[in-house]
C-alpha positions in Angstrom: 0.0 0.0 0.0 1.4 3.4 -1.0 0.8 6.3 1.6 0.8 9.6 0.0 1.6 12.9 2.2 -1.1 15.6 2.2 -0.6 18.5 0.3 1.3 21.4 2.2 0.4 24.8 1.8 2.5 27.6 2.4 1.4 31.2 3.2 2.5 33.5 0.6 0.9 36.6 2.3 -2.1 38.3 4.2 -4.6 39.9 2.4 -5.4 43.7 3.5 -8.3 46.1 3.0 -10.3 46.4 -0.3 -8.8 49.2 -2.5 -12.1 50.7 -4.6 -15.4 49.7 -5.2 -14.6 46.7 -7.9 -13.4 44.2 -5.7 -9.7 44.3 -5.7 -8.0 43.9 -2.6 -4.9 44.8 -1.5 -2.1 41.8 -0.2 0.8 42.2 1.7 3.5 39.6 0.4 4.9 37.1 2.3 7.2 35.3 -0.3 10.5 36.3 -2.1 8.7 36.5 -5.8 5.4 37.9 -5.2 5.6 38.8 -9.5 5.1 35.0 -10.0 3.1 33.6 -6.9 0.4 36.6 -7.7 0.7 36.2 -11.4 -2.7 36.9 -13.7 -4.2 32.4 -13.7 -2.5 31.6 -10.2 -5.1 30.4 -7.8 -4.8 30.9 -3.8 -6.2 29.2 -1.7 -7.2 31.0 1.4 -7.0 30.5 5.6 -8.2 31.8 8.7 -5.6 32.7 11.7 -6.6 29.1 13.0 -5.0 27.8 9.9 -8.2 26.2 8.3 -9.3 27.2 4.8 -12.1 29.3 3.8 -14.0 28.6 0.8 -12.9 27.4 -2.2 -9.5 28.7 -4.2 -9.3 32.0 -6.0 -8.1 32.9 -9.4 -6.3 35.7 -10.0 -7.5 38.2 -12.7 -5.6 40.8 -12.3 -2.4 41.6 -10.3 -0.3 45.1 -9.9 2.8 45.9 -7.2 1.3 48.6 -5.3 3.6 50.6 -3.3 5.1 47.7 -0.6 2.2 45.5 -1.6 0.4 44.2 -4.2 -3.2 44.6 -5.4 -5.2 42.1 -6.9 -8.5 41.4 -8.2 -9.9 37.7 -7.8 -12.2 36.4 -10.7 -16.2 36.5 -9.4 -15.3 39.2 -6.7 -16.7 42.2 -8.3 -18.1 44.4 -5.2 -16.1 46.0 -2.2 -18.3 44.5 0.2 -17.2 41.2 -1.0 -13.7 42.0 -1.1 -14.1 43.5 2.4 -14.8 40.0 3.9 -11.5 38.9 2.8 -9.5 41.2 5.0 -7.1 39.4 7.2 -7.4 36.3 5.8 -3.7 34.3 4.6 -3.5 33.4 1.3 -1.5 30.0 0.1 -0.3 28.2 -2.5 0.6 24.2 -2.6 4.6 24.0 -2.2 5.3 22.4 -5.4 3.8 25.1 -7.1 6.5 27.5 -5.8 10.3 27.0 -6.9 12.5 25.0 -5.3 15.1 26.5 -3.1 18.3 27.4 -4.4 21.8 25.7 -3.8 22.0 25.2 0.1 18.5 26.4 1.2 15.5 25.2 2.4 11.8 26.2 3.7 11.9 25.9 7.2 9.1 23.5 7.5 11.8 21.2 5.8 14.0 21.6 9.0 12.1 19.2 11.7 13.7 16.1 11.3 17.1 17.1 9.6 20.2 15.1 10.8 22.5 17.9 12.5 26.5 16.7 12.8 29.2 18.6 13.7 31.6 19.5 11.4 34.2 17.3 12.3 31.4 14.4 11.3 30.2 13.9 14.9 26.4 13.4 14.8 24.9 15.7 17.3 21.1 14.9 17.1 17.6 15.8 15.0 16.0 19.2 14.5 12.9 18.7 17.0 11.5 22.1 16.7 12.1 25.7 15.1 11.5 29.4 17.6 11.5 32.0 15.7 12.7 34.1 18.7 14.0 38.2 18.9 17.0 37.1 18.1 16.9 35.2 14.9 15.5 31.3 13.9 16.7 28.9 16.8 16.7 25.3 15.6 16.2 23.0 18.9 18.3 19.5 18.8 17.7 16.3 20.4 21.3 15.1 21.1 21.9 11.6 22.2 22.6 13.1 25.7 20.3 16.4 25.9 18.8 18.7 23.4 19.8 22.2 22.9 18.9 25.4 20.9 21.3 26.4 17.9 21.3 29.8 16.4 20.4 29.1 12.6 22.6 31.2 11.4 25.7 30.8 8.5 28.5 31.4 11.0 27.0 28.1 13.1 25.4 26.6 10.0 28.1 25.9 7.9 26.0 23.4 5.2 22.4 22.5 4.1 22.0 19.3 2.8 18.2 19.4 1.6 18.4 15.7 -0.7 20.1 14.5 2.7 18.2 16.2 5.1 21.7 17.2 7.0 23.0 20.3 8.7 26.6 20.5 9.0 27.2 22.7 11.8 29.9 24.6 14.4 28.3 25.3 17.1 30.0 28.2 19.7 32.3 26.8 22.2 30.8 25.6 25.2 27.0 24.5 23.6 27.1 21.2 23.3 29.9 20.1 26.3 
């Protein structure tokens, strides 16, 4: 029996307030290449805060940058009051719909589960969990011994091994003894 993994969804940005009477609303991006994820055909799919979807997916008829966002108008969304009871809502795309990430990158949902080894090839545990914290992405690692949290960072980082799933790391003096 084959299993097949559900369909993720990533949030490519949060839609604002309606901008005129037509229907077009306004988006704040959340995505490195908003010219391609909002292009004029893409659908979005949209969710709540609570991370459930809302209705069915939306086609994009129209897209323009607009100052540090971008406005677009959904096909069958003609009125503002319509438009209006989209504000706040996350729109999303399926991950394979966006590019892959470059040459030693990788979405952070990727990260749970990612063998982490030092870089003197001493394993040093799993990703468990990802804080997104004042300071910058903390990766937490379940050692064999203890876990701890890791800066995720390119001076700690040293190499991201997405076909692997391995971090090659150098953690600061005095973490992991």
């Amino acid at each position: 029996m084959t299993v097949t993994e559900p369909v993720r969804h990533l949030v490519v940005g949060r839609l604002r307030k309606p901008h005129g009477l037509k229907g077009n609303v306004t988006v704040f991006p959340l995505t490195d290449d908003p010219a391609t994820v909002y292009a004029e055909g893409q659908q979005l799919w949209l969710r709540d805060v609570d991370g459930e979807f809302v209705g069915e997916p939306l086609t994009i008829e129209m897209s323009s940058k607009y100052h540090r966002e971008w406005l677009l108008k959904f096909k069958g969304i003609d009125r503002v009051e319509v438009a209006e009871s989209l504000r706040g809502l996350f729109v999303t795309v399926p991950d394979s719909h966006l590019a892959p990430p470059a040459e030693g990158e990788v979405y952070l949902h990727e990260l749970e589960g990612f063998a982490v080894r030092h870089q003197d090839g001493t394993p040093l545990g799993i990703v468990s969990a990802l804080y997104d914290l004042p300071s910058g992405l903390m990766i937490e690692v379940q050692g064999p011994k203890r876990e701890f949290l890791l800066p995720f960072k390119k001076e700690f980082v040293q190499e991201v091994d997405r076909e692997t799933r391995r971090l090659i790391v150098a953690p600061p003096d005095g973490l992991i003894d």
